[in-house]
Structure formats: C-alpha cells, structure tokens
N, C-alpha and C positions, 0 to 999 in steps of 0.2 A: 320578151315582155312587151305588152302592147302599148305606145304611147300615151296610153289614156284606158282608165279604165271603163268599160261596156256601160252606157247611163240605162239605169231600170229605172222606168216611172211607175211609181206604186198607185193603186188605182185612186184616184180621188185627189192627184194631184191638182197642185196649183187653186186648192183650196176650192173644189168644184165639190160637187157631192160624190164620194162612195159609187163605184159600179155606175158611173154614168155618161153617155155617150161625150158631157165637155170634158170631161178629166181627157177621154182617150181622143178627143179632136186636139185638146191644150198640149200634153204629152206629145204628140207627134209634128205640132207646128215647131215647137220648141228644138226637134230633132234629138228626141229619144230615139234609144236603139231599141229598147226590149221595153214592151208593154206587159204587167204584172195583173193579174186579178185573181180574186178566190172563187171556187168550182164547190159545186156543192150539186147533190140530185133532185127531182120533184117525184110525188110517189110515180108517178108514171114513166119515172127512166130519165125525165128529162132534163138536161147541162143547165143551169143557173149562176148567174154571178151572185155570189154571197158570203160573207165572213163568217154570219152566227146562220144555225135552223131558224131560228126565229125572226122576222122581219118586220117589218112598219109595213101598212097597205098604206092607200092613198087617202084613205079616211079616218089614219090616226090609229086603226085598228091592229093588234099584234096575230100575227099567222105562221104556224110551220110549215117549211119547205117540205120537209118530206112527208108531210100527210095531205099534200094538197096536188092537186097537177098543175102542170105547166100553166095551161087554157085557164084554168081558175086565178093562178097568181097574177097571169099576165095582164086581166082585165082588171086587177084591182090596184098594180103596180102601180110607182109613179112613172107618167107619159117620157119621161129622159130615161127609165133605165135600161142599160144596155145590154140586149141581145147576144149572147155568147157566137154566134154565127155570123151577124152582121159585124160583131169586134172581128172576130178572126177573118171576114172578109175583106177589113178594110185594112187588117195587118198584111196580109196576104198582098193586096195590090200597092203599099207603099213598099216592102222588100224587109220592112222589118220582122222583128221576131217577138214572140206573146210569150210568157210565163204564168201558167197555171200552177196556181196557189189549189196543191188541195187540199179540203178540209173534212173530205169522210171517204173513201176509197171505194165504196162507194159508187163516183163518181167518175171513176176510172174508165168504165165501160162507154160509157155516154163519152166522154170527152175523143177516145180513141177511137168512136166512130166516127163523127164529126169532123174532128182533125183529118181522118182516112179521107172520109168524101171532098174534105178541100182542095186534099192533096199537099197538106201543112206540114209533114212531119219535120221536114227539114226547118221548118220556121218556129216550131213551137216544144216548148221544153216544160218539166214539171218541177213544181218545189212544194217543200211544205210536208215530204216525204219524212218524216223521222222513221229511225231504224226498220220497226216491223212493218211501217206502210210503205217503207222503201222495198222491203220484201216481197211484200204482198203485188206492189206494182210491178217489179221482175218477173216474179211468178204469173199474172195474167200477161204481160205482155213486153216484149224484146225492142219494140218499134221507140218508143218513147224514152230519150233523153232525160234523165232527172236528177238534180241534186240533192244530197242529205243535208237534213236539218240537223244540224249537230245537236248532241245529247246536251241542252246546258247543265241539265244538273249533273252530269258527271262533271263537270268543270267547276263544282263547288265541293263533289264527294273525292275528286281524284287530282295527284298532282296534277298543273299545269301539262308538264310531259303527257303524263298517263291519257289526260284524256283526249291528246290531242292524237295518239298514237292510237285511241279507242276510236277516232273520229272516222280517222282513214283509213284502218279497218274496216267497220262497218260499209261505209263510203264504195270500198271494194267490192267486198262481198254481196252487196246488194245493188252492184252495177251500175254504179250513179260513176259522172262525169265529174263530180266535186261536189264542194259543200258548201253549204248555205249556214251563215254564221253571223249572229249578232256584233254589230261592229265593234264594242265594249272588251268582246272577247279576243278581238284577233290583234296576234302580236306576230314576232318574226317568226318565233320559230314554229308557228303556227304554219306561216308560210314557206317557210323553208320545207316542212314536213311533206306537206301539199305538192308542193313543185317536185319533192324527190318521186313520190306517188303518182305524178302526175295530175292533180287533182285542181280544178280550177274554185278558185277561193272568192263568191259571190257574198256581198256583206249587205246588212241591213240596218233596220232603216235611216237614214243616216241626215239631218236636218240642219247642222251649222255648217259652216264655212271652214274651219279651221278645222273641224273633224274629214269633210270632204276633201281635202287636202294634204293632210296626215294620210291618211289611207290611200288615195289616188299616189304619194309618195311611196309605201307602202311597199307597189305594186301587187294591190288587190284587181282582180281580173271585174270585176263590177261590181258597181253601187247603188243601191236600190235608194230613192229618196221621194218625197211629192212634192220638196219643191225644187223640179225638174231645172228652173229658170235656174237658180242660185249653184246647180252642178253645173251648166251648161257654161256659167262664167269663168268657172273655176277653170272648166276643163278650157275654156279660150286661151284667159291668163297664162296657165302653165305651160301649154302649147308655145304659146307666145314666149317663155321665157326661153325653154327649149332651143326653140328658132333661133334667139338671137345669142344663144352661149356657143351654140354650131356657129355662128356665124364669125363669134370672136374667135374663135380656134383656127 
C-alpha cells in the first residue's frame, strides 16, 4: 500500500475555470501527481478539452464541438483555454501523469495519436470508460492504460456484493488496470475485492476534509478532488503522523 494515496487534480481546480491553462499551472505548483481533464472530438478528428458537446464561445454564444473544427472553435474560444498538446507537453516535462476523462470514444483515435507522437504512453492513462466504451477502447487499442467506471446503477439494482463482483469483472474483461469509483460508494470490501483482482481503486470526486482522510485511511490507491491545496494538507498531516508513530516505536 502506498503511503499516501496518488492526488488527481480535477480540471478547474482551485476554483480557476474548467479546461484552463491556471487550473493545470495551480494543480502542478501545488504538487499534484496526476492531472485529469475531459477529451471530446472536433468534426475534423480533432483532441478538445470538454465535458458537454455543447460550449460557451467568447461572446456568450452556444457551439457544438463536433459540428465544428478545431480552427473554427479555437478563434472563438476563450484566450486561457487549454490546448490538449500544450497540457500534455507541459505534463510530459514536469514527470507527472494526465488522466483523460472520455466523453464520446469517439475521441479515442485523436487522443492515441497525439499521446504516440509525445511519446506519453507511459504518462497518460484513460477514465470515464464505462463497460462497453471500455470495450470499445480495448478493441481499437492495447497501448492505452484505462480504468472502468463502475456501473452505479448496478450498485442500486444489485446486492452491495453483486455489484462489486460485477465491477471487477467487467474491469477484467475489458483490460482496465482498476476502477474508477464514486467515493460515496466505496467501502472495504469493495477494496478488498479490488486488491484480490489486483485492481487499483481510484475515487472521486472528493471536496471535504474528513471525507479525504477516511478514504486516504481506507487505503484508496487515488483521490480525484479540485481542491488540490486542502488534499495536499491532508496528505502532509498524515505523513507527519505516520513519521512520528515509527518514531515512538
């Protein structure tokens, strides 16, 4: 178990805007491990940071991603937001690691070119994969690292057990490294399931103190949150308590 669980900064931490270059400069002064954003395509093939199809241009105006190109969005974007190539270049030269969030698969193609030509694989990992787009990502491609999004609703249709055994299944089957899981949901045996599978247990998104620290005891393998600062204390403290109970011993 790792001393400390892996800090994911979700994008737009530290209360900066969504997909934009302060989130991922705040994120990294702070000393996040793993930078998180959502991937989406333009009609033209091309990598996007984006949660919904639909966006804000700079003049207030509503626009689809994938009916537009790249060149069209980018003149109308706002002047901060952040380039999926310049993010991955500037994770690439600090040594950390990026988590694309996907949101239509889409996007799959574009991302795994991209990553090829950085020479990223080893740095960048996928989530947001539920079952069949976990499938789907296996199927076009072996290279890319990805976690499953766990079914929640089988977690209201099936015993606690059932769906946890449903989780890491799927999880298997569809060649993912672990699963990505609402932090609400995850309990021991959750984790214990995980570890026998081998399956590393990444939680979301997770914003008090007390919940950061539950889980970080847990032994959850990472915590996705935005506000980066308030994990970063946590994870001090507990270090620090660590430290000094070795030292009474």
């Amino acid at each position: 178990m790792n001393s400390f669980p892996i800090v994911t900064a979700h994008t737009g931490c530290m209360n900066h805007p969504d997909h934009s270059l302060a989130s991922l400069r705040s994120a990294l002064a702070l000393g996040a491990d793993v930078y998180e954003e959502d991937i989406r395509v333009t009609r033209d093939g091309r990598l996007i940071f984006a949660h919904d199809d639909e966006v804000i241009l700079a003049n207030g105006q509503k626009a689809s991603i994938s009916s537009h190109s790249l060149s069209e969005l980018n003149e109308q974007l706002d002047e901060d937001q952040l380039q999926p190539e310049a993010a991955l270049t500037w994770i690439k030269h600090s040594g950390k690691r990026m988590n694309l969030d996907v949101k239509t698969t889409n996007a799959l193609e574009a991302a795994l070119a991209l990553v090829t030509k950085l020479d990223m694989m080893e740095q960048v990992f996928l989530s947001g994969c539920e079952y069949p787009a976990a499938l789907e990502a296996a199927r076009r491609t072996r290279h890319f690292r990805k976690l499953l999004n766990v079914n929640i609703g089988s977690f209201g249709e099936l015993s606690y057990s059932q769906a946890v055994v449903r989780a890491c299944e799927e999880a298997r089957e569809a060649r993912c490294f672990g699963l990505n899981v609402p932090y609400p949901l995850v309990r021991t045996e959750l984790l214990n399931a995980a570890q026998r599978e081998q399956l590393a247990v990444y939680v979301w998104t997770v914003a008090e103190e007390e919940d950061m620290r539950r889980l970080a005891e847990m032994g959850v393998d990472s915590i996705t949150t935005r506000d980066v600062a308030r994990l970063m204390n946590v994870k001090a403290e507990m270090l620090t308590m660590k430290e000094r109970a070795a030292f009474d011993q």
